[in-house]
C-alpha positions as CSV (number, residue, x, y, z in Angstrom):
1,X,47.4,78.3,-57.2
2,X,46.1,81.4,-56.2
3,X,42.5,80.4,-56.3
4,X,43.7,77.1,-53.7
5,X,45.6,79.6,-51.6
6,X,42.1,82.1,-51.4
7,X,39.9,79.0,-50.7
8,X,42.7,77.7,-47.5
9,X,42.9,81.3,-46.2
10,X,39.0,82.4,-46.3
11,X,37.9,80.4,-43.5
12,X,40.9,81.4,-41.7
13,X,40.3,84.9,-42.0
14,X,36.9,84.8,-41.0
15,X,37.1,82.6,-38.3
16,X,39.8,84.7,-37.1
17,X,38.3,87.6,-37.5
18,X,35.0,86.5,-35.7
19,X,37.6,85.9,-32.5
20,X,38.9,89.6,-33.0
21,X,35.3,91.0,-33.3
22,X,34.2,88.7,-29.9
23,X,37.1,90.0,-27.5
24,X,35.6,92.8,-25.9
25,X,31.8,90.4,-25.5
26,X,33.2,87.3,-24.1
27,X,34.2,86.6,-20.3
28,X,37.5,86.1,-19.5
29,X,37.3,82.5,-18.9
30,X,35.7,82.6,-22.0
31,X,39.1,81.2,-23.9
32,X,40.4,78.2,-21.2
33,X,37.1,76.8,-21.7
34,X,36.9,76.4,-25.2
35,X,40.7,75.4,-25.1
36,X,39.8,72.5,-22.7
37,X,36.6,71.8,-25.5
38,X,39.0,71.6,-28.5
39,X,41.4,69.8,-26.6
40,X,39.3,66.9,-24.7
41,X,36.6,66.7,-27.5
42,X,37.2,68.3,-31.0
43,X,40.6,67.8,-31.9
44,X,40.3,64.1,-30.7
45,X,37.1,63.9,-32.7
46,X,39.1,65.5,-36.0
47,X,41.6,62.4,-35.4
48,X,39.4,60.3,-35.5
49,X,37.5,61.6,-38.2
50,X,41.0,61.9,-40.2
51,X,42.5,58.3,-39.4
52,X,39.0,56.7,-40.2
53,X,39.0,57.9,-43.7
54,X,42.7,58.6,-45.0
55,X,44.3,55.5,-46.9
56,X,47.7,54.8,-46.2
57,X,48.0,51.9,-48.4
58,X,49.8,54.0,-50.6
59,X,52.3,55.8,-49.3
60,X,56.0,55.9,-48.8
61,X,56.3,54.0,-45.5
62,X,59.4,56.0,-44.7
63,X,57.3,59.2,-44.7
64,X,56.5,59.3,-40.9
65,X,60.3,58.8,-40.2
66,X,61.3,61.7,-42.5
67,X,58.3,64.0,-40.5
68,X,59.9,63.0,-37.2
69,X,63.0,63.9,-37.9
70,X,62.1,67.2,-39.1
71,X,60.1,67.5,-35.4
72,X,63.5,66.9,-34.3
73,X,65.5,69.3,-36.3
74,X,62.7,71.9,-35.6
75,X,62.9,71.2,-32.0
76,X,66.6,71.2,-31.9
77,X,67.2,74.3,-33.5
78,X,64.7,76.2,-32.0
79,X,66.4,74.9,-28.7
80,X,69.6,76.0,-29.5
81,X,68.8,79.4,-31.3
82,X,67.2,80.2,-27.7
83,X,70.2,78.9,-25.5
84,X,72.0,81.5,-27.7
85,X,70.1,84.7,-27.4
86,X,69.8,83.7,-23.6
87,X,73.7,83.6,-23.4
88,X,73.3,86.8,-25.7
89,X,71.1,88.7,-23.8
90,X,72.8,87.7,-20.5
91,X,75.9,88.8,-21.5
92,X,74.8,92.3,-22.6
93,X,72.9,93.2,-19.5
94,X,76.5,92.1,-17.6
95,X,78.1,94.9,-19.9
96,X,75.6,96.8,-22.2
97,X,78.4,98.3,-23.9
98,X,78.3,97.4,-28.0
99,X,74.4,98.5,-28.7
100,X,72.9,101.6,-28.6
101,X,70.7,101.9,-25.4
102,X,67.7,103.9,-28.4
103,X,68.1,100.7,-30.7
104,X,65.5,98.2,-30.5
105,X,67.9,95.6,-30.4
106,X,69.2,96.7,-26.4
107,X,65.2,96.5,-25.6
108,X,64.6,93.2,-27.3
109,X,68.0,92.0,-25.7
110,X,66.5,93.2,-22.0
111,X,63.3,91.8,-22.6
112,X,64.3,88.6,-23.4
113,X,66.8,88.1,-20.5
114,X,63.7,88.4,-18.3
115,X,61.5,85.7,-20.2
116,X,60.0,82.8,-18.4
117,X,60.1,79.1,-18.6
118,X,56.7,79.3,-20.1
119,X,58.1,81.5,-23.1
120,X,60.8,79.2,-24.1
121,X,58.2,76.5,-24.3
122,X,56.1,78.3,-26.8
123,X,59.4,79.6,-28.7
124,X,60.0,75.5,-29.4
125,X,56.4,75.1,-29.8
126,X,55.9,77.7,-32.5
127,X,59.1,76.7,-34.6
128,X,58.2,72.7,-34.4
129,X,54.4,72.2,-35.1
130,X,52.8,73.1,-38.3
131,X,49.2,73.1,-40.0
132,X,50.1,70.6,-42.1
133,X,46.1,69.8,-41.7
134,X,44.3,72.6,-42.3
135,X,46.6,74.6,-44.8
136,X,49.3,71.9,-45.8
137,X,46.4,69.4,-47.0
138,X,44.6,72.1,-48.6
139,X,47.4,73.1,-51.1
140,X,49.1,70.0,-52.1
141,X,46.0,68.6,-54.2
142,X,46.4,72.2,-56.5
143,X,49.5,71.1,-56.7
144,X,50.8,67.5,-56.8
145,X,49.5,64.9,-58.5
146,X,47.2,62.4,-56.9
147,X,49.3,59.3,-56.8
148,X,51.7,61.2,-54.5
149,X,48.9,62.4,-52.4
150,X,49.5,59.7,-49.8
151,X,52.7,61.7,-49.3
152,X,51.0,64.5,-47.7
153,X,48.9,62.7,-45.9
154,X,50.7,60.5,-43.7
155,X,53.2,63.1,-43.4
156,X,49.7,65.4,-41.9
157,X,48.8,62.6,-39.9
158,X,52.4,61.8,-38.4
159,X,52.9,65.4,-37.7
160,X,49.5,65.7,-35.9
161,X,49.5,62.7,-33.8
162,X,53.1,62.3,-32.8
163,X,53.9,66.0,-33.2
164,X,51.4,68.0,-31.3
165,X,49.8,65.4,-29.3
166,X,53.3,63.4,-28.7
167,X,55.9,65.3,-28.0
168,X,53.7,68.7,-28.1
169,X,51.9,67.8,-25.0
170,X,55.5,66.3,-24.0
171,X,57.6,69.8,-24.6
172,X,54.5,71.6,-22.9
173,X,54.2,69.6,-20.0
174,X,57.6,70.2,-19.1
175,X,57.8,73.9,-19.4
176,X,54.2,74.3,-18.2
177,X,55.8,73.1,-15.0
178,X,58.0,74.9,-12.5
179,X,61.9,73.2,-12.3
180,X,61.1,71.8,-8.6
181,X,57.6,70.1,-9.6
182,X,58.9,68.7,-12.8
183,X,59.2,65.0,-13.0
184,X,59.6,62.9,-15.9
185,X,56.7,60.6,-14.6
186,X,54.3,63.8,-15.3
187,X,55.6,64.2,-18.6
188,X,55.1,60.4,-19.6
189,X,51.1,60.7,-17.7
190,X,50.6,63.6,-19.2
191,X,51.0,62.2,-23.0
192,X,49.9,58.8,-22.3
193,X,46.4,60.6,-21.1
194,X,46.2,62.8,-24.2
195,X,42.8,62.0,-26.1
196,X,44.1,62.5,-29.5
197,X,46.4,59.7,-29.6
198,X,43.5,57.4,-28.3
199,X,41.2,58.6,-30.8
200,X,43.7,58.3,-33.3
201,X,43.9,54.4,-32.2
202,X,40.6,53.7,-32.4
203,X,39.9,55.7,-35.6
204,X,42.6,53.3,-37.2
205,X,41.3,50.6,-36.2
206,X,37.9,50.9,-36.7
207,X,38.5,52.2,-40.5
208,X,36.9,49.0,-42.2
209,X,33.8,49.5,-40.2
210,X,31.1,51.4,-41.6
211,X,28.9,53.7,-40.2
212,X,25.6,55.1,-41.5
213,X,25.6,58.0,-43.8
214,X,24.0,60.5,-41.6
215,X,27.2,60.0,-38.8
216,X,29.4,60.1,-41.1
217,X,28.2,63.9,-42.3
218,X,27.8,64.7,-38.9
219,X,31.4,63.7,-38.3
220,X,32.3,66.1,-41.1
221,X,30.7,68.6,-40.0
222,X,31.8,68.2,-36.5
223,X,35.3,68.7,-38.0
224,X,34.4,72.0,-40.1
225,X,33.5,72.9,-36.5
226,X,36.4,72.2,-34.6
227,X,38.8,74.2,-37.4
228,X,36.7,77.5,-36.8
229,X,36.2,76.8,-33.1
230,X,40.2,76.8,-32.8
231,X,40.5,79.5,-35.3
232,X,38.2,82.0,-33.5
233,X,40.7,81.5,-30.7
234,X,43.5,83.1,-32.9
235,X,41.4,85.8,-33.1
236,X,40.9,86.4,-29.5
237,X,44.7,85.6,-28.6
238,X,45.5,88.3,-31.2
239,X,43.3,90.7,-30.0
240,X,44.9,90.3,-26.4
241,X,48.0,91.2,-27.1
242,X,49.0,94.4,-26.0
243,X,52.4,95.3,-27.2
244,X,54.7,94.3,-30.5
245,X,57.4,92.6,-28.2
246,X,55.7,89.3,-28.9
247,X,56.0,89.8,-32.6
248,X,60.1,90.4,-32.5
249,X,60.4,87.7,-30.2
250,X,57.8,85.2,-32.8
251,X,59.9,86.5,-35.4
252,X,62.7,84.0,-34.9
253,X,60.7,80.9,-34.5
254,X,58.8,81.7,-37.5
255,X,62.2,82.1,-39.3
256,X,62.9,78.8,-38.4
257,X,59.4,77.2,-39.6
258,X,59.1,79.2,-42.7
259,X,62.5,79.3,-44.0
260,X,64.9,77.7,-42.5
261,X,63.7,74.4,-41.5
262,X,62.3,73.8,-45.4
263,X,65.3,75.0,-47.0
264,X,67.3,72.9,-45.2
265,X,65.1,69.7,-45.5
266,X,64.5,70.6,-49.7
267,X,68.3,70.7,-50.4
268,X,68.9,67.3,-48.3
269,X,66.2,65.3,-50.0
270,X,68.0,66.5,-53.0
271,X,71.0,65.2,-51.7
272,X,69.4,62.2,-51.4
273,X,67.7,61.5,-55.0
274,X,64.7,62.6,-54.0
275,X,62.5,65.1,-56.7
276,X,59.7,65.8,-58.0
277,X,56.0,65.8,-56.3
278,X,57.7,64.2,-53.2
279,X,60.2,66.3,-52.5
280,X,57.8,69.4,-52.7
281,X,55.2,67.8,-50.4
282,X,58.0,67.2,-47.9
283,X,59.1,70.9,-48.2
284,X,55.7,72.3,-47.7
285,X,54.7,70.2,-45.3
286,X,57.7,71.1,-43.1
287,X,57.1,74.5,-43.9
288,X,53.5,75.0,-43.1
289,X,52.3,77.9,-40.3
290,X,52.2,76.9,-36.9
291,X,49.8,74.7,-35.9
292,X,46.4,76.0,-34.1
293,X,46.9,73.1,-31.6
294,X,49.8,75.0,-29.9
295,X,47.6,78.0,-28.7
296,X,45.5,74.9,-27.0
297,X,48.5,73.4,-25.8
298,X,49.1,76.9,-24.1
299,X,45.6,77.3,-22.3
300,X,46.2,73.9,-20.7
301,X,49.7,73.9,-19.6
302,X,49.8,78.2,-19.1
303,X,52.4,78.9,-21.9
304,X,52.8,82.3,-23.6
305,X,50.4,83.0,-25.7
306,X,51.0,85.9,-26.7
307,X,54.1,84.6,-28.6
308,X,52.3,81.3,-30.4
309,X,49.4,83.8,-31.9
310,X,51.8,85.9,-33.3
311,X,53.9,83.1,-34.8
312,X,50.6,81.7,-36.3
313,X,50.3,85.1,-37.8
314,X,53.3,85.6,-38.8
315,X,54.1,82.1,-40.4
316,X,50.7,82.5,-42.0
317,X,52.0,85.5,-43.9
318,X,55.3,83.7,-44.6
319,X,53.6,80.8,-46.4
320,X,52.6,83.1,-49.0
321,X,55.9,84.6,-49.5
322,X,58.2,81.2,-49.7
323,X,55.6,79.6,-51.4
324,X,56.2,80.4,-55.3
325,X,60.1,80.1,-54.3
326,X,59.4,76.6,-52.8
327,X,57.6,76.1,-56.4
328,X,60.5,77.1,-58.3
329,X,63.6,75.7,-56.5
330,X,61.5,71.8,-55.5
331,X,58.8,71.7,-57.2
């Protein structure tokens, strides 16, 4: 297990730490443009890549409905948590009576009565999408045995295709948007336009049809890529931030991913007969740190930033804390 975890982590930390290292060198349109890169060209070119070559003969064909409902949980919780600090924090700048005005709680209770539209869309973001790709795929086979492998898989592919490149771009759109320009015909063009999902089409159905062994490497490592292209951009998103508000605001939404949201989901598949190699895969998979395809997400629709690195960072470190307990309670 701990050799698995080193191996899913040590490109991360590189790759991330290459984007720290390259802040201060690179111009500062230097991150939009590799955001519009990943987003028109690699990630759609990892979908492809992924739906060409995964076999879903196998697996449970309720498994995409389980990982939609737990993008609506995640979405629906994160929703609600904010309507409530909102109310919260609105209420105590009315009368800022029952917390000290040294505490940090009366500055993160200020701060976040003056947050945008374009933070609550990342606060959603960050607590909904995971890396069930890149870290969630690179545990289970340590783990699980191979017959339930198809588990993890079409739960990965669900979550990346109908998550971040459904109702991701969906969720972003709308906050990315001010309230008068919003219209629910540029939410529906602004999904039905996102490469990904075509890519993800084609890929599908073009999975019986070989292609020569040379493009088929170059595809691969096309993908290898992509994952550090989108990584480096951690890196340089981290390295922007300026102040630690972001992280006690990301700390909540990476509650939700890390904890809360897998808890919930372990105990219910329980509930429900469900054990074994399943149930774990579900549990991880819900559990995974937030997706890299958020920070793109943010470039293109203008979200905060700031708050979906830190979340990545700090649902990165959570992984490795609730993993052994997610071991021992579902495993």
């Amino acid at each position: 297990m701990v050799e698995t975890l080193f191996h899913a982590y040590t490109p991360l930390v590189i790759s991330t730490g290459l984007g720290l290292l390259l802040f201060r060198y690179i111009p500062v349109d230097f991150p939009k443009l590799l955001s519009g890169f990943l987003f028109w060209i690699g990630i759609p070119l990892q979908i492809l890549v992924l739906a060409r070559q995964s076999d879903f003969s196998g697996a449970m064909g309720f498994t995409p409905a389980i990982a939609i409902f737990v993008l609506f949980l995640s979405m629906s919780l994160a929703w609600l948590t904010w309507l409530l600090l909102r109310w919260l924090s609105a209420a105590y700048v009315q009368k800022p009576y029952f917390v000290s005005k040294d505490s940090w709680l009366h500055l993160f209770l200020v701060n976040f009565n003056s947050l945008k539209r374009s933070s609550q869309g990342s606060f959603i973001l960050a607590a909904m999408l995971g890396n069930t790709g890149f870290v969630g795929l690179a545990i289970t086979p340590a783990i699980i045995s191979s017959d339930n492998n198809n588990w993890a898989v079409l739960y990965s592919v669900t979550n990346n295709v109908i998550g971040s490149y459904g109702f991701g771009v969906l969720i972003a759109s709308y906050f990315g948007h001010s309230e008068e320009k919003n219209h629910w015909w540029i939410q529906l063009r602004d999904v039905l336009t996102v490469p990904a999902l075509w890519a993800f089409i084609i890929g599908f159905f073009t999975r019986n049809i070989p292609l020569p062994e040379t493009v088929e490497s170059g595809l691969q490592t096309a993908v290898l890529g992509v994952i550090a292209s989108a990584l480096v951009l951690v890196g340089i998103r981290l390295r922007a931030i300026k102040t630690w508000q972001s992280f006690e605001l990301a700390l909540i939404p990476s509650l939700l991913k890390v904890l809360i949201v897998p808890v919930l989901l372990g105990f219910g598949a329980s509930f429900f007969g469900l054990s074994g190699d399943p149930r774990f895969v579900l549990v991880l998979m819900s559990g995974t740190p937030t997706a890299l395809s958020v920070l793109i997400l943010a470039e293109i629709y203008e979200l905060d930033r700031d708050l979906l690195a830190s979340s990545i960072a700090l649902t990165s470190v959570g992984l490795l804390l609730m993993l052994p307990l997610w071991l021992a309670f579902f495993s």
